[in-house]
C-alpha positions in Angstrom: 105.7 93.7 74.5 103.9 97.0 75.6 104.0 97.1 79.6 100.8 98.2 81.4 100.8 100.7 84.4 97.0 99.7 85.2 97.6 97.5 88.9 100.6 98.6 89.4 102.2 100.8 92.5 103.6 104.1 91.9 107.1 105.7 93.6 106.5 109.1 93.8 109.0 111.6 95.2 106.3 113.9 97.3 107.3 117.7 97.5 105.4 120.6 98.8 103.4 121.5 96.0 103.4 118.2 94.6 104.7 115.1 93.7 107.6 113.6 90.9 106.6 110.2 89.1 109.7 108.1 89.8 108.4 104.8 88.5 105.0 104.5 86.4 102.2 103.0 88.1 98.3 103.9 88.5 98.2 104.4 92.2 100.0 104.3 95.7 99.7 102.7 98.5 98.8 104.6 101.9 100.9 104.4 104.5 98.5 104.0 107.2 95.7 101.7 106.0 96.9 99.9 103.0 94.4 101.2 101.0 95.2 102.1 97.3 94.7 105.5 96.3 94.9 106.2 92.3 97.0 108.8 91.4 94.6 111.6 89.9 92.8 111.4 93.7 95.6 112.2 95.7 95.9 114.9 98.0 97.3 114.4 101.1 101.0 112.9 102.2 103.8 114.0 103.8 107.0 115.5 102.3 109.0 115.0 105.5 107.9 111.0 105.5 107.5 110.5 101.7 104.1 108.2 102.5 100.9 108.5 100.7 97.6 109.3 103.4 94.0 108.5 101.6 92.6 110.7 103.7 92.6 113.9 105.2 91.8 112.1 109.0 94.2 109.4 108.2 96.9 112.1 107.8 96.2 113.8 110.7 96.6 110.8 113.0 99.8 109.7 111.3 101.3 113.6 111.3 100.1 114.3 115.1 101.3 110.6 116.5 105.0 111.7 115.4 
């Protein structure tokens, strides 16, 4: 039986540049709201936290309440 990656969560190792696919999935979660962001519109998380931010505000808030 062919597994599908369609609805499931990504692990992603986040780096500077980047991110590493460590378990197939279509999207990840954000670590703020809970919102799902797909994988081919990310742009914003935090290598130092390894979370997921959907947006740039949201990442802001989370990076400047440390």
């Amino acid at each position: 039986m062919l597994m599908s990656n369609a609805n499931r969560a990504a692990r992603l190792h986040y780096m500077a540049n980047g991110f590493r696919l460590l378990s197939p999935g279509d999207h990840v979660v954000c670590a703020v709201s809970a919102e799902r962001i797909p994988l081919d519109t990310l742009k914003y998380w935090s290598v130092a936290r390894q979370e997921a931010y959907a947006t740039a505000e949201i990442a802001t808030q989370a990076l400047t309440q440390a």
